[in-house]
Every structure is written in structure tokens, then in C-alpha cells.
C-alpha positions in Angstrom: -172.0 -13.9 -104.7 -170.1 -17.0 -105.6 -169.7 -19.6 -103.3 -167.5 -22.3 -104.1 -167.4 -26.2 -104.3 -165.5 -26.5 -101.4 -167.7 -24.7 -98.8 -170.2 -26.8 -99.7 -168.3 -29.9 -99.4 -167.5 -28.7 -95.9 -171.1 -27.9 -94.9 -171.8 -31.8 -96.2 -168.8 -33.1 -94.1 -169.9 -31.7 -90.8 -173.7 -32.5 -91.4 -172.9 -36.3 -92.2 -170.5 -36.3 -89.3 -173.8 -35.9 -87.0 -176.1 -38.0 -89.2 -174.3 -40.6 -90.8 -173.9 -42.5 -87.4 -177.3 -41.9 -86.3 -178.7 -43.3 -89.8 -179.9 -47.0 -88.9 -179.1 -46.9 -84.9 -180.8 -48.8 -82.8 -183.1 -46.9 -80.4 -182.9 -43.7 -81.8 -185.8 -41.5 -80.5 -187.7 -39.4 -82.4 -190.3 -36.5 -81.5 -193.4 -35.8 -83.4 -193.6 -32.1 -84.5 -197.2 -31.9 -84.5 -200.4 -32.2 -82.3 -202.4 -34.0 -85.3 -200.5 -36.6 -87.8 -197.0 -37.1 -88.0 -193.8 -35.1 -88.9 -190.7 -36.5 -87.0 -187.7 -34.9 -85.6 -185.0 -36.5 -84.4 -181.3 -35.5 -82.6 -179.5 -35.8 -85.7 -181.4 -33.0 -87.2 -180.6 -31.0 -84.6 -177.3 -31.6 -84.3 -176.9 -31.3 -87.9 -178.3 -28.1 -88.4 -176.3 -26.8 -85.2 -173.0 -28.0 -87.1 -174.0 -26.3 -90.2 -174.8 -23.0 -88.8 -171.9 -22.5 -87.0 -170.0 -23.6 -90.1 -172.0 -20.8 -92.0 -171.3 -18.2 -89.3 -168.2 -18.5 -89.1 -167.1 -18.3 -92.7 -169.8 -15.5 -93.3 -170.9 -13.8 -89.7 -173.4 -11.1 -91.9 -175.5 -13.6 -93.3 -179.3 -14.9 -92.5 -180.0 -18.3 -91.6 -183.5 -19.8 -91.8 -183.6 -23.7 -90.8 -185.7 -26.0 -90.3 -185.7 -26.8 -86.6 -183.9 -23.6 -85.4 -185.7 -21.0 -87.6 -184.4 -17.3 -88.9 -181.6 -15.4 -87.7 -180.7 -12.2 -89.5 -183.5 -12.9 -92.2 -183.4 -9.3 -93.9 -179.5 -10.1 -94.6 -179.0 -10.1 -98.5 -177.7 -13.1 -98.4 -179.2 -16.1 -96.3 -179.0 -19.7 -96.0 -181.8 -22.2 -95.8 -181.1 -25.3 -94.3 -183.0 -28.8 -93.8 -180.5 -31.0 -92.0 -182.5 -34.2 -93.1 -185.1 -33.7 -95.7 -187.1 -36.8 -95.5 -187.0 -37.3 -91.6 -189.2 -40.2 -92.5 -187.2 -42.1 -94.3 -184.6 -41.2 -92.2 -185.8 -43.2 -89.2 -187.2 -46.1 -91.5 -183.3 -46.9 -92.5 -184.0 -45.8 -96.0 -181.7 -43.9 -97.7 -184.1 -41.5 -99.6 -183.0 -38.4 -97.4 -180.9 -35.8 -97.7 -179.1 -32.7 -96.0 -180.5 -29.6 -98.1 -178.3 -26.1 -97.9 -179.3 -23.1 -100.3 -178.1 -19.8 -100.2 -180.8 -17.1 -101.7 -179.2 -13.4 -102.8 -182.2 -10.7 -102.4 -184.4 -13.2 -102.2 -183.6 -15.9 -105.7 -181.4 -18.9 -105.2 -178.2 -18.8 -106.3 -176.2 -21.6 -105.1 -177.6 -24.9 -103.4 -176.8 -28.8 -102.6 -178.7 -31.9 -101.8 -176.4 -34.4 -99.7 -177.1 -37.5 -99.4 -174.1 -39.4 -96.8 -174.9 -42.6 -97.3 -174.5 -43.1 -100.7 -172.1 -40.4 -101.1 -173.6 -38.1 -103.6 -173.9 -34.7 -103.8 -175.6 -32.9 -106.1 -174.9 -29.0 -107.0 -176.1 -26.2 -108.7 -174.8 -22.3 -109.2 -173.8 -20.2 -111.6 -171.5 -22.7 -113.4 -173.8 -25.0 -113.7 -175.2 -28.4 -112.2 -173.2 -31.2 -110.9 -173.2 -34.3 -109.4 -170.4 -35.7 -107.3 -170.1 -39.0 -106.0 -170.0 -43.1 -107.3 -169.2 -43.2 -111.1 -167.2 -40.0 -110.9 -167.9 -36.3 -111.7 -170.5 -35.2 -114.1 -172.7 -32.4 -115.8 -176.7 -32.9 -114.5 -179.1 -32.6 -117.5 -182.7 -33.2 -117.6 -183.9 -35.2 -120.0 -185.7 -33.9 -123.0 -189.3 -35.6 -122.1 -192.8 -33.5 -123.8 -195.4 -35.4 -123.2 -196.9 -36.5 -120.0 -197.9 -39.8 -121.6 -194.1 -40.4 -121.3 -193.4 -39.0 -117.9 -192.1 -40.4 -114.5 -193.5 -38.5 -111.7 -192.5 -38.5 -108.2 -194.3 -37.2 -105.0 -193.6 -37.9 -101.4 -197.2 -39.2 -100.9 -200.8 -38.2 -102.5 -202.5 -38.4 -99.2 -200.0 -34.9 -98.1 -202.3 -32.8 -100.8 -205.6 -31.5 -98.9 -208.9 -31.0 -100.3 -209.3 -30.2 -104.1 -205.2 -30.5 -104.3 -205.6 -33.9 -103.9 -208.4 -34.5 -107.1 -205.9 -32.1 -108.8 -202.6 -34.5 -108.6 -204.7 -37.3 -108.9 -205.6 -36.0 -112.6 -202.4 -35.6 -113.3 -201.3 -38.7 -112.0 -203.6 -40.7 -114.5 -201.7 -39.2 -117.5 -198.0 -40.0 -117.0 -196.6 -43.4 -117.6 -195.2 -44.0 -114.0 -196.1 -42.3 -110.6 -193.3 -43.2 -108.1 -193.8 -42.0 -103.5 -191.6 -41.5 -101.1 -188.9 -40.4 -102.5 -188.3 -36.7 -100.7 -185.6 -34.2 -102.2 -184.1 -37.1 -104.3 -187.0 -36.9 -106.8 -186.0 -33.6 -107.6 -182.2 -34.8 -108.1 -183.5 -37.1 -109.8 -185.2 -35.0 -112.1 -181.9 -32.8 -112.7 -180.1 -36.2 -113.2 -182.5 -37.2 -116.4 -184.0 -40.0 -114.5 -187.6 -38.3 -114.0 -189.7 -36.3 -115.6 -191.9 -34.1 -112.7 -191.7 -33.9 -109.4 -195.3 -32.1 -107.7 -196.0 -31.4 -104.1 -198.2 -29.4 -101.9 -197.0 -27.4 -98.7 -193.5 -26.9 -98.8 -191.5 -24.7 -96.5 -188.3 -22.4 -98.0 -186.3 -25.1 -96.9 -187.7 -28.0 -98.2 -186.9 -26.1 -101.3 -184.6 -23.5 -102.0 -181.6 -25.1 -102.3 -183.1 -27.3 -104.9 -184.0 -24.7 -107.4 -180.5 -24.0 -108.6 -180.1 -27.8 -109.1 -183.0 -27.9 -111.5 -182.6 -25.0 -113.3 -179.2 -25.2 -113.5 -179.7 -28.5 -115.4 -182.0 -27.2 -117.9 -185.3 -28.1 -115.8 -188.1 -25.5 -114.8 -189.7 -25.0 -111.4 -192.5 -22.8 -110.2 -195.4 -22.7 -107.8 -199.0 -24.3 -109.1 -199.6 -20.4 -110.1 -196.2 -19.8 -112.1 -194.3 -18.4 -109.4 -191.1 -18.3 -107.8 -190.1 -21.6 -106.4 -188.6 -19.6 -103.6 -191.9 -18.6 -102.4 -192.5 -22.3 -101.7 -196.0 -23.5 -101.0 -197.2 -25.9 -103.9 -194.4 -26.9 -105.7 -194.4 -28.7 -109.2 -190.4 -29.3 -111.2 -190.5 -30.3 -114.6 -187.6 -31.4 -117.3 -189.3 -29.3 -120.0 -191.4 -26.1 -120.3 -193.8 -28.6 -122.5 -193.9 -30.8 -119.5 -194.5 -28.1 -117.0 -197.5 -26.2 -119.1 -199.1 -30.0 -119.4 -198.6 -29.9 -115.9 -199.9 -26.7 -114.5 -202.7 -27.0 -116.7 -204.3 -30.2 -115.0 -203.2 -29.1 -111.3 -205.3 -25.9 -112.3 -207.9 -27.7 -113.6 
């Protein structure tokens, strides 16, 4: 199935219409997802995701939904959307613009098509069957990894090393020690950054469908690779690592696996 530019430019209006004018408000709440730690939600996720399913709905009433904060509907459709309104709540509430609205669509169970938004500075970044693209400041333009080989070259990105448990954790730290620049925080952008030539991996541990999916056609797309720690399908989320380069990835994978 092709779905074109402009339905995704329409889901990204009517998500930053709901968190655009949140972003950086004073007093706005948010509610902690879990009973131990940390994970925030706030009303502009909600409302975002509410926008953007009845956007998908409407244009397509046969297809599943899975989100982030309203779960599955449909889920054994062919064709379903997974949706993280704000992927990197975190930085969403810290004023940090390091967040983005997520939106993939998977046909019998690969992604095809997906987008990372980010509202505030404008960009969007696209991948499906034409290719990769960004959109936004400095005009239109291809995404392409860039050709990096050797980890002793590499820029990696995580969110944060202490989100790996138990012997994950010794594993990214061995990788960590052999690339030339480890960079946190930085959420779905590291991965558009890595399908923008700007970084060389991107490795993470725990990751729903939706912190994903719609990323996968982005990389790939763009000439980059990304699997599970085990080789598999990115779709199947879980432990994550993205790569510009098979070379990369296979130096990769083999210190995660130690």
C-alpha cells in the first residue's frame, strides 16, 4: 500500500496542533506511568494521539491502530498504524526539543511507510518506498547515511546507559569504549540523525513497536541497517541497535553479544 506525502503531512499538522502549544507551558502536569522509576505522560500525548487516530480512521476505517497511550484497535488488520504522539516525553517536559511525533504504518507485519515529526523545529523526516526524505529548514532533500566502517570512527547515540538492565548494561558499555563519541538523550532524533549522515549507531534496550516502527523505513530507506541484538526484525522491537553500514552493524552486534 502507498501512502502518500501528504497524509503524512496531515497526521503531523493535527499532532503539532495539540503539542506545539503545550511544548514549554508553564504548569503543565505530567503523570508518571509507572509504580517504580519514571516514564511521564502528559495531556499533549493524549490529545495528540486522539487527533491522529481519528485522522487515520477516517481516511482508512479498516485499519489497526496500536499507540502508545491508547493501545490496539483492530490489530490483526493487514495494515496498522503505530503511533507515539511524543517520543521522548522527557525531553518534552524539560523544554528540550529532542522529541518527536512518531507514525508508522506496518503491511502484514514489515514497515512500509513511516515519519518522525518534530514541530518545533519544523522537520520531518520520511521514509517509503520512494525513498528517504527530510523536509523542513534548508529545503527538501534525499537522507543518506554516511559511509562510516569502523567503530573507532563512530558517533553513537542512546537515550541513557542507565535504561539497559543487568548484563545489557556491561554489553553497551563495551561497545561504548570503541567508538569515537557516545552522545544521551537524544530519543527518536538519533535515529534521524543516523538516516541524515550525522551519526553512525544508534543502540537501545526495551523498546515498544512504537518507539520504533515508524523509524525503520527512515533508516533503511536511507541506506542504513536495523535489527534486534539477535539479527531480527526491527519490528519485533525489544533491543534495538541502527547502524549506517552492515560493517558497522556486524562490529556492533558482535560486542553487544559479547
Amino acid at each position: 500500500m502507498r501512502i502518500e506525502n501528504e497524509f503524512m503531512r496531515r497526521i503531523a499538522a493535527v499532532a503539532a496542533t495539540e503539542t506545539l502549544p503545550r511544548f514549554r507551558m508553564a504548569g503543565l502536569a505530567s503523570d508518571n506511568k509507572y509504580a517504580v522509576g519514571f516514564d511521564p505522560v502528559t495531556e499533549a500525548d493524549r490529545a495528540a494521539e486522539l487527533a491522529i487516530r481519528k485522522l487515520i480512521h477516517d481516511a482508512f476505517p479498516d485499519h489497526g491502530i496500536v499507540g502508545e497511550e491508547f493501545g490496539i484497535e483492530n490489530g490483526d488488520s493487514r495494515h496498522v498504524w503505530v503511533v507515539d504522539p511524543i517520543d521522548g516525553t522527557r525531553s518534552f517536559i524539560s523544554g528540550i526539543p529532542l522529541w518527536g511525533t512518531l507514525v508508522g504504518l506496518l503491511e502484514d507485519g514489515k514497515a512500509v511507510a513511516g515519519m518522525m515529526f518534530q514541530p518545533f523545529t519544523g522537520e520531518a523526516f520520511l521514509g517509503d518506498a520512494d525513498g528517504a526524505r527530510y523536509e523542513g529548514p534548508g529545503g527538501p532533500r534525499a537522507l543518506t547515511v554516511r559511509p562510516t566502517t569502523a567503530l573507532a570512527e563512530a558517533t553513537l547515540c542512546t537515550t541513557t546507559p542507565a535504561l539497559f538492565p543487568g548484563d545489557k548494561r556491561a554489553a553497551y558499555d563495551r561497545l561504548e569504549r570503541e567508538v569515537k563519541l557516545p552522545r544521551y538523550g537524544t530519543d527518536c532524533y538519533a535515529y534521524a540523525m543516523l538516516a541524515a549522515g550525522t551519526v553512525d549507531l544508534v543502540v537501545e534496550s526495551g523498546l515498544h513497536p512504537y518507539d520504533i516502527v515508524a523509524l525503520v523505513p527512515i533508516i533503511e530507506k536511507a541506506g542504513g541497517i536495523v535489527t534486534t541484538w539477535d539479527g531480527g526484525p526491527a519490528e519485533q522491537a525489544g533491543d534495538i541497535v541502527a547502524a549506517a553500514t552492515p560493517e558497522l552493524h556486524r562490529a556492533a552486534l558482535a560486542l553487544l553479544n559479547g
